[in-house]
C-alpha positions as CSV (number, residue, x, y, z in Angstrom):
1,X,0.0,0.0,0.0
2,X,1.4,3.5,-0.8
3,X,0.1,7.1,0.2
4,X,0.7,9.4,-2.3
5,X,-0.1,12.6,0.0
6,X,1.2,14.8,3.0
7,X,-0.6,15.3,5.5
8,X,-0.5,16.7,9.2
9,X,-2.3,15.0,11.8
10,X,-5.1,17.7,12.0
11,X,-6.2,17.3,8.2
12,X,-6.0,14.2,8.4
13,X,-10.0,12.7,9.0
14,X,-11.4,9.8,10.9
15,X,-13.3,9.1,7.3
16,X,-9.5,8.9,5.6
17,X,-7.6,7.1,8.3
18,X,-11.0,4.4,7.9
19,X,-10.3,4.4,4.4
20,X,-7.0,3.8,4.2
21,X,-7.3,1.0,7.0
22,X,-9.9,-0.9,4.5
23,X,-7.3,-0.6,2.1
24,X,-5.0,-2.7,3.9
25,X,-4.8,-6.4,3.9
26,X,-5.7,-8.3,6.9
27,X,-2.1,-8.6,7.9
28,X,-1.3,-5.2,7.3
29,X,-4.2,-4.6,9.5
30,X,-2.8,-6.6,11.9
31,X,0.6,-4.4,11.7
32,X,-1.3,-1.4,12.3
33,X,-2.5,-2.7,15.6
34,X,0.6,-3.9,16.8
35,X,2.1,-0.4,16.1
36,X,-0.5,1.3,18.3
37,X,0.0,-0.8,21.1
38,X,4.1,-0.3,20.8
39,X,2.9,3.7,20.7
40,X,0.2,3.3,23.3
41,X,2.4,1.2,26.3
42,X,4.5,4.2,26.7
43,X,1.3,7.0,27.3
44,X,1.9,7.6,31.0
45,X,-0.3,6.8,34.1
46,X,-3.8,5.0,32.9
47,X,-2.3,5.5,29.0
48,X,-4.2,2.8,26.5
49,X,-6.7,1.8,29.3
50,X,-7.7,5.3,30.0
51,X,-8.0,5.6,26.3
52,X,-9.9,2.6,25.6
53,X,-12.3,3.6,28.8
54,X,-13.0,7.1,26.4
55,X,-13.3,5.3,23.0
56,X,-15.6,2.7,24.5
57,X,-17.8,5.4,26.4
58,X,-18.0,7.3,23.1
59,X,-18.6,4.7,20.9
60,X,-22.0,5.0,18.9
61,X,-23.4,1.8,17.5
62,X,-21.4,1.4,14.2
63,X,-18.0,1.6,16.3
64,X,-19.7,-0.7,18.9
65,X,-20.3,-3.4,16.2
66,X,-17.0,-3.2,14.8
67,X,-15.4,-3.8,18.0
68,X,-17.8,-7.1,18.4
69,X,-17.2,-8.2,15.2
70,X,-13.5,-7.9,16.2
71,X,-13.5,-9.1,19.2
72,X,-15.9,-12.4,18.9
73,X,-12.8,-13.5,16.8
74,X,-10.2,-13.4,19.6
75,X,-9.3,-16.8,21.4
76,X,-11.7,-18.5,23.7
77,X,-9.2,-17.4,26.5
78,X,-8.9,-13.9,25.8
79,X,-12.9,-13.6,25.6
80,X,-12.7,-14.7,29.4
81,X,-10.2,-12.3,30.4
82,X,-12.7,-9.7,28.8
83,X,-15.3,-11.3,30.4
84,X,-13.4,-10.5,34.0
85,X,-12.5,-7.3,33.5
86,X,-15.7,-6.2,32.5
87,X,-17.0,-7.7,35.5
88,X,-14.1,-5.9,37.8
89,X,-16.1,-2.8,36.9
C-alpha cells in the first residue's frame, strides 16, 4: 500500500484514516494494531486503558459493532479475560 499525500495529523480525517485501514490487507491490518499498542504502552499513568475507557464510552453503535465483530474472533481465553474485566467494573 502506498500514500501518495502529506498530510498533518489535523487534516488528516477519521473518514480517511478508515479508508485507508480498509485498504489494507488483513495482515497489514494486523501491523497497524501492533504499532499502536508499541505507541500506546509508553502513554503515561492509565495510558491505552484510560484511552480505551474514552473510546468505548464514546462509541455509537457502528463503532460498537465493529469492535464485536472484532473481538468475537479473539481466542476462547482472551474472551474470558474480557469477560473478567468487564466484571471488575
Amino acid at each position: 500500500m502506498s500514500v501518495n499525500r502529506t498530510i498533518s495529523f489535523d487534516d488528516l480525517t477519521p473518514e480517511e484514516l478508515a479508508e485507508l485501514f480498509a485498504a489494507m490487507d488483513g495482515q497489514e491490518q494486523s501491523d497497524f494494531f501492533a504499532a499502536v499498542w508499541s505507541l500506546a504502552k509508553k502513554w503515561p499513568g492509565a495510558g491505552w486503558c484510560q484511552q480505551s475507557h474514552e473510546i468505548a464510552r464514546l462509541a455509537d453503535n457502528n463503532a460498537i459493532q465493529t469492535i464485536r465483530t472484532l473481538a468475537s474472533h479473539l481466542p476462547a481465553e482472551d474472551l474470558a479475560w474480557i469477560a473478567a474485566a468487564g466484571a471488575e467494573n
